[in-house]
N, C-alpha and C positions, 0 to 999 in steps of 0.2 A: 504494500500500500504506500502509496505519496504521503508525504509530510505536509502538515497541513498549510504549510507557507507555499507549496505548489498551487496549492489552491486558490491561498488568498491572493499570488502573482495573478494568478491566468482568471482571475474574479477583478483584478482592477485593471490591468489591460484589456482586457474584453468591454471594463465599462467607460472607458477612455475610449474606446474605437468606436464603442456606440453612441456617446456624447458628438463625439466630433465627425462619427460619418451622417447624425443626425444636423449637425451644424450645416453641413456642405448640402443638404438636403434643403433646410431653408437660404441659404444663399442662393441656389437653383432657380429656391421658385420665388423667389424677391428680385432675380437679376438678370435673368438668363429670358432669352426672346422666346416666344410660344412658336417652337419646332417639336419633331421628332428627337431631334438629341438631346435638346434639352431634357423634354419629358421621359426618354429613358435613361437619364443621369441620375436625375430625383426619383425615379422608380429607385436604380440598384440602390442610390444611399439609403434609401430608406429603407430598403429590405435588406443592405449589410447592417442598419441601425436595429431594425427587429431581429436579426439574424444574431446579433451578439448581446442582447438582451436575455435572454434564457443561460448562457453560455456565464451570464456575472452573476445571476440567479441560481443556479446548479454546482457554481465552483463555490460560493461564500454558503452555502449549503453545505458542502461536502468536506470545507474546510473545517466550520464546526462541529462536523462528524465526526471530522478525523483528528480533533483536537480530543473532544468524548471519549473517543478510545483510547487512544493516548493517554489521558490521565486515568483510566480506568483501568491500564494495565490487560489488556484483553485481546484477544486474537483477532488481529486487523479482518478487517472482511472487505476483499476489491468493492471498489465504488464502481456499480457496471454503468453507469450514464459518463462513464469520463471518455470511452470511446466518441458515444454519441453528441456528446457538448463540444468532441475535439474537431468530429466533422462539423457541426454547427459552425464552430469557429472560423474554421476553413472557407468554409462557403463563406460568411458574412468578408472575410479577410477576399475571395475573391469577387464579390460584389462590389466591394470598398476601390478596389483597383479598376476592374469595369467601370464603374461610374467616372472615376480620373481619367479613364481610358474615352470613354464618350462623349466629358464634357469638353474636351477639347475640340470638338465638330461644332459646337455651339457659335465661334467665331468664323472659320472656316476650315479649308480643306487640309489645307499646309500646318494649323497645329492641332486640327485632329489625328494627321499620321502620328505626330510628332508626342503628341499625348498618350496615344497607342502603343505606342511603342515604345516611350518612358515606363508605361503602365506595366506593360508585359514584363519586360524587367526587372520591376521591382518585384511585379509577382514573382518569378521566377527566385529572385532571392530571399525572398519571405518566405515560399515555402522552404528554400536550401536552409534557411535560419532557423524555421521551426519545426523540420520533421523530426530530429531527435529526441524534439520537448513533447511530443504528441503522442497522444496514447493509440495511435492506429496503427504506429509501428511496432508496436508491444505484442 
């Protein structure tokens, strides 16, 4: 079993991702022209903001679980939603990058590639950063 400080990390990162993919969410729809890219910019943010919402909800849950036991002295028992919080994460983590990745169409052509392609990369190294820490590799 994780220590309950894995928990309470991946409970404030996740609620830091969801504050601020919720921010980028209203800046969208305060700033950005009534298109298609727009509108599916503020789609992903908003569903990488729901997306990691459960995910701060299920680790500060699990963390106090796993403090309980802990001081209890007692036979850990796996937390079986840390797989499923871990893809939740994931997905919210690649929604968060999509939306970066389409708001840049919102101006035009030459920094939507340009956006896209930022994006991808960063995906690509967020999940290099975080398969180790993830319970789907386990």
């Amino acid at each position: 079993m994780m220590s309950s400080e894995y928990y309470r990390q991946f409970a404030f990162v996740s609620s830091v991702l969801a504050g601020f993919a919720f921010t980028f969410y209203g800046t969208l729809l305060s700033g950005s022209v009534k298109n298609s890219a727009g509108t599916w910019a503020a789609f992903m943010a908003v569903a990488a903001s729901v997306a990691f919402l459960p995910v701060t909800l299920g680790m500060t849950f699990a963390a106090s679980r796993a403090t309980l036991v802990s001081a209890a002295n007692t036979a850990p028992q796996p937390y079986r939603q840390t797989v499923a919080l871990s893809m939740l994460f994931l997905c919210g983590i690649v929604l968060l990058f999509a939306s970066f990745g389409v708001s840049g169409w919102i101006r035009s052509r030459s920094l939507g590639i340009a956006t896209t392609i930022v994006s991808l990369l960063g995906l690509l190294a967020a999940f290099f950063a975080l398969l180790p820490f993830l319970s789907i590799v386990r």
